[in-house]
C-alpha positions as CSV (number, residue, x, y, z in Angstrom):
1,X,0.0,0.0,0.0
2,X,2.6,2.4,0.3
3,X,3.9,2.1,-3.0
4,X,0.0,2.8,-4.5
5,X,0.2,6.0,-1.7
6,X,3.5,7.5,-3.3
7,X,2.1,6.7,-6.5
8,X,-1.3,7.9,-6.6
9,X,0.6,11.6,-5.9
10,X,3.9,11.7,-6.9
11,X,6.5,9.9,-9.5
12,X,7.6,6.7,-10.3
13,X,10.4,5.7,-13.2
14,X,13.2,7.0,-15.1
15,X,13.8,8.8,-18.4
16,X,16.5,11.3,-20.4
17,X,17.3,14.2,-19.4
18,X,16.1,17.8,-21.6
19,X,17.4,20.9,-21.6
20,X,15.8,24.7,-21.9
21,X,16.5,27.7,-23.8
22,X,18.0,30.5,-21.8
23,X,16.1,33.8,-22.0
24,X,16.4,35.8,-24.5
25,X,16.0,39.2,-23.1
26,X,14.2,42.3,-24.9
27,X,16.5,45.7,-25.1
28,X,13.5,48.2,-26.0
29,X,13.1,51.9,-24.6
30,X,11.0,53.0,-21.8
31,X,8.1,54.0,-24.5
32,X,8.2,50.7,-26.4
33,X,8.9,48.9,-23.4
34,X,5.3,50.1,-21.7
35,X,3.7,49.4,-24.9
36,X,4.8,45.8,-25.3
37,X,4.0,45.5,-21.0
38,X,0.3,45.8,-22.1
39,X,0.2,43.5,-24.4
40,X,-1.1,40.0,-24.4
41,X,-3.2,38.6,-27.9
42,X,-5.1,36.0,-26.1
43,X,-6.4,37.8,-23.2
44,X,-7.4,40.6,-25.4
45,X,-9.5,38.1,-27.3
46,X,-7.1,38.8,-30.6
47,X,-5.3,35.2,-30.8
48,X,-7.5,32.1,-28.9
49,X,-6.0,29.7,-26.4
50,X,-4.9,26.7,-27.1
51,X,-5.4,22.8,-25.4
52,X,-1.5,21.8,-23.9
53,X,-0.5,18.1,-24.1
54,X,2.3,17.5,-21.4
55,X,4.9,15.7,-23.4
56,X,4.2,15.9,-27.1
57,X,5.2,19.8,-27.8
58,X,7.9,22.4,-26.5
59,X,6.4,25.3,-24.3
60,X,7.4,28.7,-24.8
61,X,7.1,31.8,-23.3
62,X,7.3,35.4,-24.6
63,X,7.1,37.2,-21.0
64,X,9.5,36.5,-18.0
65,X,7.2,38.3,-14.8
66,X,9.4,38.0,-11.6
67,X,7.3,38.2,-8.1
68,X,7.6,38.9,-4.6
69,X,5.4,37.4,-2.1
70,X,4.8,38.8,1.3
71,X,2.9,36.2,3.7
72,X,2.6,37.0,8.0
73,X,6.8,36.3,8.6
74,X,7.9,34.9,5.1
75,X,9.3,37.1,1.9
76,X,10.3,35.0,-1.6
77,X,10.7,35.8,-4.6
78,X,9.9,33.7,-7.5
79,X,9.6,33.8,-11.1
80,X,6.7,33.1,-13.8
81,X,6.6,32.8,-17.4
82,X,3.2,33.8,-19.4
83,X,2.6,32.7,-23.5
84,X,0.2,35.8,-23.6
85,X,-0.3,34.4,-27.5
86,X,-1.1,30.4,-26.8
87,X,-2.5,31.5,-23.4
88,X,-0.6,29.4,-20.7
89,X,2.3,30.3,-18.1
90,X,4.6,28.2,-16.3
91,X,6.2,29.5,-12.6
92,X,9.0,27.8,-10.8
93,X,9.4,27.5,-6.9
94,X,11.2,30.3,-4.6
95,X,14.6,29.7,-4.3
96,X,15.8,27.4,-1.4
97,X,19.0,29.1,-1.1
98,X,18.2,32.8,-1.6
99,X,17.6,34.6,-4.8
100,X,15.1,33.9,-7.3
101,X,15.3,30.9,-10.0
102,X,15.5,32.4,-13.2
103,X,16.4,29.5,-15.1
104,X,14.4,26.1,-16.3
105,X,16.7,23.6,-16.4
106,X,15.5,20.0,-16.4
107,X,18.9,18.4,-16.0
108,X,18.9,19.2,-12.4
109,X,17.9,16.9,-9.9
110,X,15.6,19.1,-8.2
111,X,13.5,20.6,-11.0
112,X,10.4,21.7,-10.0
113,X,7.7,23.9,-12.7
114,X,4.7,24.5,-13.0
115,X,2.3,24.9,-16.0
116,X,-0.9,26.0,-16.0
117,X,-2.9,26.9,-19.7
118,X,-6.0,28.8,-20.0
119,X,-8.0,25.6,-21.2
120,X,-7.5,23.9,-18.8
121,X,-4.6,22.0,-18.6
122,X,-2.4,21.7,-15.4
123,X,1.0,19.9,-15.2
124,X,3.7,19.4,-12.6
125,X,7.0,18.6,-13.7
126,X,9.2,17.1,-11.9
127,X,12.5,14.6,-11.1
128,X,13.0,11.7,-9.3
129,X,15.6,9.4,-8.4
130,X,15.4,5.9,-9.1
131,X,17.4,5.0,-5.7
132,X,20.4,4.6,-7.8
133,X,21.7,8.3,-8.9
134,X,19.3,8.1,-12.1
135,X,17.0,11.3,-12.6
136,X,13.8,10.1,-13.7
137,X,11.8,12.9,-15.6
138,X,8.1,12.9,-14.4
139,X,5.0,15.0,-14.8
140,X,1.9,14.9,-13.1
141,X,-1.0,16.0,-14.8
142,X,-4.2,15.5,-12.9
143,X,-6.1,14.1,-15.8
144,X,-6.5,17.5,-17.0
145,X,-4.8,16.6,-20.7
146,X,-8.3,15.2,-21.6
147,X,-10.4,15.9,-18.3
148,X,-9.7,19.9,-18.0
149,X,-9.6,21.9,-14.9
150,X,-12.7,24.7,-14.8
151,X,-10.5,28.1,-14.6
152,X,-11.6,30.7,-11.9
153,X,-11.3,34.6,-13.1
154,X,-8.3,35.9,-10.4
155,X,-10.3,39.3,-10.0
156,X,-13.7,37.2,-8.8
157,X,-17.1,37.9,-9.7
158,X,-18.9,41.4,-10.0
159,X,-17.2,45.2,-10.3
160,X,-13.6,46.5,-9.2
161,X,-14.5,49.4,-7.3
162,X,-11.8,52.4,-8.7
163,X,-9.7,53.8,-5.9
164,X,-8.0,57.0,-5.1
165,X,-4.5,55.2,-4.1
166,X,-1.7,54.5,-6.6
167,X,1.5,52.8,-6.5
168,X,4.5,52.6,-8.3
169,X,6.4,49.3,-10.0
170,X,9.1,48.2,-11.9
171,X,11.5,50.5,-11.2
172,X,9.1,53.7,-11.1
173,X,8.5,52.4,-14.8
174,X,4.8,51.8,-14.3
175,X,2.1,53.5,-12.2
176,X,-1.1,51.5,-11.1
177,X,-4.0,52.3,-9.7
178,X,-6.2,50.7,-6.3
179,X,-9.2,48.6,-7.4
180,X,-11.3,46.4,-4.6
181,X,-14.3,45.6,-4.9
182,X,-17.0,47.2,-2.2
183,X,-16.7,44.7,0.8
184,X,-14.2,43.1,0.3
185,X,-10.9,42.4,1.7
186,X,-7.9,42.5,-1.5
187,X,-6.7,45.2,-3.5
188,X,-5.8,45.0,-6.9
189,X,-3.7,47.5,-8.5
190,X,-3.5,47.7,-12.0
191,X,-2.0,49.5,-14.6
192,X,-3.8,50.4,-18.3
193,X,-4.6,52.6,-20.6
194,X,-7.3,54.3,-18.6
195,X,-9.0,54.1,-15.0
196,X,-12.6,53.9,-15.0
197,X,-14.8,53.8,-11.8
198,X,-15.5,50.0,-12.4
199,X,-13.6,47.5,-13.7
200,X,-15.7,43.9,-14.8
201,X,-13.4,41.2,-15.3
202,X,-13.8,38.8,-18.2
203,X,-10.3,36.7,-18.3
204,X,-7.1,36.4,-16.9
205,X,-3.4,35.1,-17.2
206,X,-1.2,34.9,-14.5
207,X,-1.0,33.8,-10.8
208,X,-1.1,34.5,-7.5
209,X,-3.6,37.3,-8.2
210,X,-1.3,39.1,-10.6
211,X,-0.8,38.7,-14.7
212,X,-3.3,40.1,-17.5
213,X,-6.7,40.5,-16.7
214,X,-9.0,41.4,-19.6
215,X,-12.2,43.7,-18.7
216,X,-15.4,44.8,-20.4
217,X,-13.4,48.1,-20.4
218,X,-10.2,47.1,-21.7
219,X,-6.7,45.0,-21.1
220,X,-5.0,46.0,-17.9
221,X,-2.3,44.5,-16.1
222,X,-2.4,43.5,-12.5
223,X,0.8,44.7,-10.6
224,X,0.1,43.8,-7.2
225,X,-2.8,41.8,-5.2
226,X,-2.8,42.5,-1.7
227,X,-5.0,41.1,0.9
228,X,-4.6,42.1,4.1
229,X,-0.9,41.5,5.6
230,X,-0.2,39.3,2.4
231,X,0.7,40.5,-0.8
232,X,1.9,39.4,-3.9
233,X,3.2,41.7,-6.2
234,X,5.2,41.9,-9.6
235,X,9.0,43.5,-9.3
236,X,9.7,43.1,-12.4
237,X,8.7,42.5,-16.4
238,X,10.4,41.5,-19.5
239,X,10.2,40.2,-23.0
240,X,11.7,37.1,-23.8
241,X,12.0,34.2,-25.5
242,X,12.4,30.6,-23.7
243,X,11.4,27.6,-24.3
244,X,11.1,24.3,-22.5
245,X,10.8,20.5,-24.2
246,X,8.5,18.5,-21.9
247,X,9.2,15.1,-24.8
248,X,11.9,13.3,-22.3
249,X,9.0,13.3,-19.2
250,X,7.0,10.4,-18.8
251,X,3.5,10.6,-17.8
252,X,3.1,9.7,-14.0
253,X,-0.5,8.2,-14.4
254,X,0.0,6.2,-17.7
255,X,2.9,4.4,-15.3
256,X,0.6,4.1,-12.4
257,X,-2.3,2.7,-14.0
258,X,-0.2,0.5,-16.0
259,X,1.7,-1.0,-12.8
260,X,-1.7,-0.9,-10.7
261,X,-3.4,-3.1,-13.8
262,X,-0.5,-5.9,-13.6
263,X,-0.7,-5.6,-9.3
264,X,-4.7,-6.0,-9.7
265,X,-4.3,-9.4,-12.2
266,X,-1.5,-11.1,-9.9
267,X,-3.8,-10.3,-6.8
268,X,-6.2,-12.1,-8.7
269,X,-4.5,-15.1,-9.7
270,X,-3.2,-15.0,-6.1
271,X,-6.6,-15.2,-4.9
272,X,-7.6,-18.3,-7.3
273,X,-4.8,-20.3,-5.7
274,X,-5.2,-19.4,-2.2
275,X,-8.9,-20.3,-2.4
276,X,-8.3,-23.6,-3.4
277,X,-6.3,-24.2,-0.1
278,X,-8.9,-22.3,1.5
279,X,-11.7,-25.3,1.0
280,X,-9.3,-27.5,2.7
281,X,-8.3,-28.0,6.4
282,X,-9.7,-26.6,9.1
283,X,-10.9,-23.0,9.8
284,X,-12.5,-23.0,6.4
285,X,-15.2,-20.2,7.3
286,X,-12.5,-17.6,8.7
287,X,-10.2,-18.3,5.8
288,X,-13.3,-17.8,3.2
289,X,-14.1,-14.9,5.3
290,X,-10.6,-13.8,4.0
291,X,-10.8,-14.4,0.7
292,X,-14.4,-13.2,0.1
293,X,-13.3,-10.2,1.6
294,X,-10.0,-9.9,-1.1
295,X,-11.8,-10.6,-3.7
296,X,-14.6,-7.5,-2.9
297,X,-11.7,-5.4,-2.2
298,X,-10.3,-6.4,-5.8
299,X,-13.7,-5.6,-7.1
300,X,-13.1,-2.1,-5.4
301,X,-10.1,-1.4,-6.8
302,X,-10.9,-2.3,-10.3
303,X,-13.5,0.1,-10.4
304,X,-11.6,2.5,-8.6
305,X,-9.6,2.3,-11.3
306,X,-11.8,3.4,-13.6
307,X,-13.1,5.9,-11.9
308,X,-9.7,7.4,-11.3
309,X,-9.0,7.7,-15.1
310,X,-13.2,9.8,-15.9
311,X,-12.3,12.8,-13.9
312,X,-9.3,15.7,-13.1
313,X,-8.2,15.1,-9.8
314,X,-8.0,18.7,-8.9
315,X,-11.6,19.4,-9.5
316,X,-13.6,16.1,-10.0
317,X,-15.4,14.6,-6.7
318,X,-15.8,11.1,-7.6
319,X,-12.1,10.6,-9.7
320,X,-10.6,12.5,-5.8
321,X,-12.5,9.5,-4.0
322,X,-11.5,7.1,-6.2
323,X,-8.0,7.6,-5.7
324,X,-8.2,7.5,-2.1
325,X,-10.0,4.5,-2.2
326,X,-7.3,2.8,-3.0
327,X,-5.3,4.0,-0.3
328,X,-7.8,4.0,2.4
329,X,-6.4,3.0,5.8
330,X,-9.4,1.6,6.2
331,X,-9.4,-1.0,4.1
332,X,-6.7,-2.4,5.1
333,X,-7.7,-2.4,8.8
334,X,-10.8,-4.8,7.9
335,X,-8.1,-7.0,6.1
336,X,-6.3,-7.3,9.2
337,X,-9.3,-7.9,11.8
338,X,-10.1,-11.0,9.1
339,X,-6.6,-12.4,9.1
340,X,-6.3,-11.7,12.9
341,X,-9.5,-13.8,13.0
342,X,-8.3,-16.7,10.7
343,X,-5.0,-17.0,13.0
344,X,-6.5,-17.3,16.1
345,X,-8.6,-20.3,14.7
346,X,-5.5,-21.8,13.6
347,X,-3.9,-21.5,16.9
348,X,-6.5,-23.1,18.6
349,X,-6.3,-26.2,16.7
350,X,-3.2,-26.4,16.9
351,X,-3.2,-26.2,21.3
352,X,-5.9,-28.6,20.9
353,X,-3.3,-30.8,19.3
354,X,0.0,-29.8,21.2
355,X,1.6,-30.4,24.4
356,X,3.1,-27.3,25.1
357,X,0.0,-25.5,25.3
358,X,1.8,-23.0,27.5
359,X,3.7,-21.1,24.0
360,X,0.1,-21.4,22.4
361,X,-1.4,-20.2,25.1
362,X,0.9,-16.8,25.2
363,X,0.4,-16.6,21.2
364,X,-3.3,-17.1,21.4
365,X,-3.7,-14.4,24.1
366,X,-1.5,-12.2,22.3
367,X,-3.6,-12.5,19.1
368,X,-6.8,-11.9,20.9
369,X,-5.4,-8.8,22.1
370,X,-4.1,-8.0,18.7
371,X,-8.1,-8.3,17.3
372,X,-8.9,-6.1,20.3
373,X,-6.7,-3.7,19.1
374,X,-8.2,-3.7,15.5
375,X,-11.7,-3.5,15.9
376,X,-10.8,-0.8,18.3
377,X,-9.1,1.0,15.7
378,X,-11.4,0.1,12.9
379,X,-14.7,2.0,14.9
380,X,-12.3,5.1,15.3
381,X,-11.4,5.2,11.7
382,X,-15.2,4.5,10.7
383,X,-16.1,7.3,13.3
384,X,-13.5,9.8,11.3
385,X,-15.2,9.1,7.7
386,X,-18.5,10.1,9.4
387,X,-17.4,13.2,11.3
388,X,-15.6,14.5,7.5
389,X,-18.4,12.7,5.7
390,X,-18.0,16.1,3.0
391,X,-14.6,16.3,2.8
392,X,-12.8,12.8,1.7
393,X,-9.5,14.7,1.3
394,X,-9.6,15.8,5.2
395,X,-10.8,12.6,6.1
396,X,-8.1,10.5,4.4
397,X,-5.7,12.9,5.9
398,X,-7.0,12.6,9.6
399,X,-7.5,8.6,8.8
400,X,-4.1,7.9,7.7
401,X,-2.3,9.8,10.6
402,X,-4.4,8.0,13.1
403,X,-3.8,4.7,11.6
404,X,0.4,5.4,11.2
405,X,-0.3,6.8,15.5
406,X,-2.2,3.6,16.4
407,X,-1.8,0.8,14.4
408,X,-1.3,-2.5,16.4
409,X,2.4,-4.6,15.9
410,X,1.9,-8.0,15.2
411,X,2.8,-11.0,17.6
412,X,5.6,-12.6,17.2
């Protein structure tokens, strides 16, 4: 199980490594400069967005948008990339060692980016190691290649309220103006061609509350978004040309579905053989108690796995609980309690036919224990689905700590 727990999130096997295109950086004047700033053909509705696969075509970017974000004791900086033409942008994490990562470079062992298109599509790449020094190239992409991620509007719903504050950025190159909406907490400032007394947002391209937002009155460019003692605002702006070739990455859910199909048929074979020895011997009820039980779990799974494949996993309620399905602590709890049962029936027969019933005796008791234990753990797991009976997510969370906390050893 915890191979199908690392798997279900994360990355599995190994691949080539790819390399980026540096920047290419634009040398304008101030004048031109501003003029290509407000610029961006698919939020203005002039070019139209296009549908991203994860590994079949190179990703480039025209703008480079570097960020500073202010959360209650924390300051990073961090950098994102927009395609203001094919309508996507990619961002890389802060910096672990100070500074800002500029630079996409999948040869490294801890490459980490984002990509996020207006369509829909959302992909995580990122590297592994295959225990053995290999970097295996992986991307995780939710399902949203075919099943595609609904897109909130950054600004929200209804009017930005204008405001009488301004602010300066890039250098004192650009000069935006306060918009919030009446109520509410965040500020927006933005910089366009012209401030009118409301703003109403129709698109955007960016993130974390900053990029391109296209209005019923025009193109602006969000600058800063600042809620409260939080803000996130943009430091800088330029026009570039990068690129980044996603071909060597392997698709993390082809693998795990793949690997999870092969698991699911040897569990079933497995199950054929160890039926047959179940109608023999003694104890045959507990032992078919264990098997029945297998094979309705195998049932489970198999559909699970269907499931998991009809939905995004960011967005889609039934793919989410289909994944944790087949990861759920609990599960493998009622597993337990039945094999628990089946092995204190065997011990029994066997002090029936021993003379050192003293051993026996000490196993038996500690068994008896161990099934204590488990059905005792089992009601507190059950009692956790029901108290986050809305929220599988929390509820695996809270299930899976309490099981790693409380989980019974065996006897030995």
């Amino acid at each position: 199980m915890k191979y199908y727990l690392i798997a279900a999130v994360l990355f599995l096997q190994s691949i080539n490594i790819i390399h980026a295109q540096p920047p290419r950086r634009d040398t304008v004047g101030w004048g031109s400069w501003r003029r290509s700033v407000l610029q961006a053909p698919v939020v203005s509705g002039q070019t139209q967005a296009v549908t991203i696969m994860p590994i079949t075509q190179r990703l480039c970017f025209d703008k480079q948008v570097n960020l500073k974000l202010t959360i209650p004791g924390t300051v990073v900086e961090q950098c994102m990339y927009l395609n203001t033409t094919d309508g996507y942008m990619g961002y890389l994490p802060p910096s672990t060692s100070g500074g800002i990562l500029v630079d996409i470079l999948p040869e490294i062992p801890d490459f980490l980016f984002y990509v996020i298109g207006l369509k829909g599509n959302v992909y995580t790449y990122k590297n592994g190691d295959d225990g053995n020094g290999t970097i295996e190239h992986w991307v995780y992409t939710g399902n949203t290649q075919t099943h595609k991620y609904v897109m909130p509007l950054s600004a929200g719903a209804g009017p930005l309220v204008r405001k009488a504050e301004t602010r300066n950025y890039c250098e004192g190159k650009l000069n935006a103006r306060a918009y919030k909406y009446d109520g509410g907490t965040a500020t927006w400032y933005v910089y366009g061609e012209r401030y009118p007394a409301e703003l109403h947002g129709v698109r955007f391209l960016g993130n974390f509350g900053v990029g391109y937002l296209k209005t019923q009155e025009g193109l602006y460019l969000v600058l800063e978004m600042e809620d409260g003692p939080n803000q996130y605002r943009i430091s800088s702006i330029e026009t570039v040309y990068t690129c980044f070739d996603p071909t060597q990455f392997k698709v993390m859910e082809d693998e795990f579905v793949r690997k999870r199909r092969l698991d699911l048929q040897r569990e079933r074979e497995k199950i054929a053989r160890d039926e047959a020895r179940a109608n023999t011997g003694n104890c045959t009820s507990e032992k078919m108690a264990v098997i029945n039980f297998r094979k309705e779990q195998l049932r489970i799974q198999e559909e699970n796995l269907v499931v998991s494949q009809q939905g995004n996993t960011i967005q889609d309620a039934p793919t989410q609980q289909a994944i944790l399905g087949m990861v759920d602590p609990l599960m493998m709890v009622q597993g337990s309690i039945l094999t628990t049962k089946a092995g204190i029936c065997n011990l029994e027969i066997l002090l029936q036919r021993s003379s050192s019933s003293n051993s026996l005796q000490e196993q038996i008791s500690c068994t008896r224990n161990l099934l204590g234990q488990l059905i005792q753990l089992e009601a507190q797991l059950k009692a956790i689905d029901i108290r986050f009976a809305g929220n599988g997510g929390q509820a695996y969370i809270e299930k899976s700590n309490y099981y790693r906390q409380h989980m019974p050893r065996g006897c030995n």
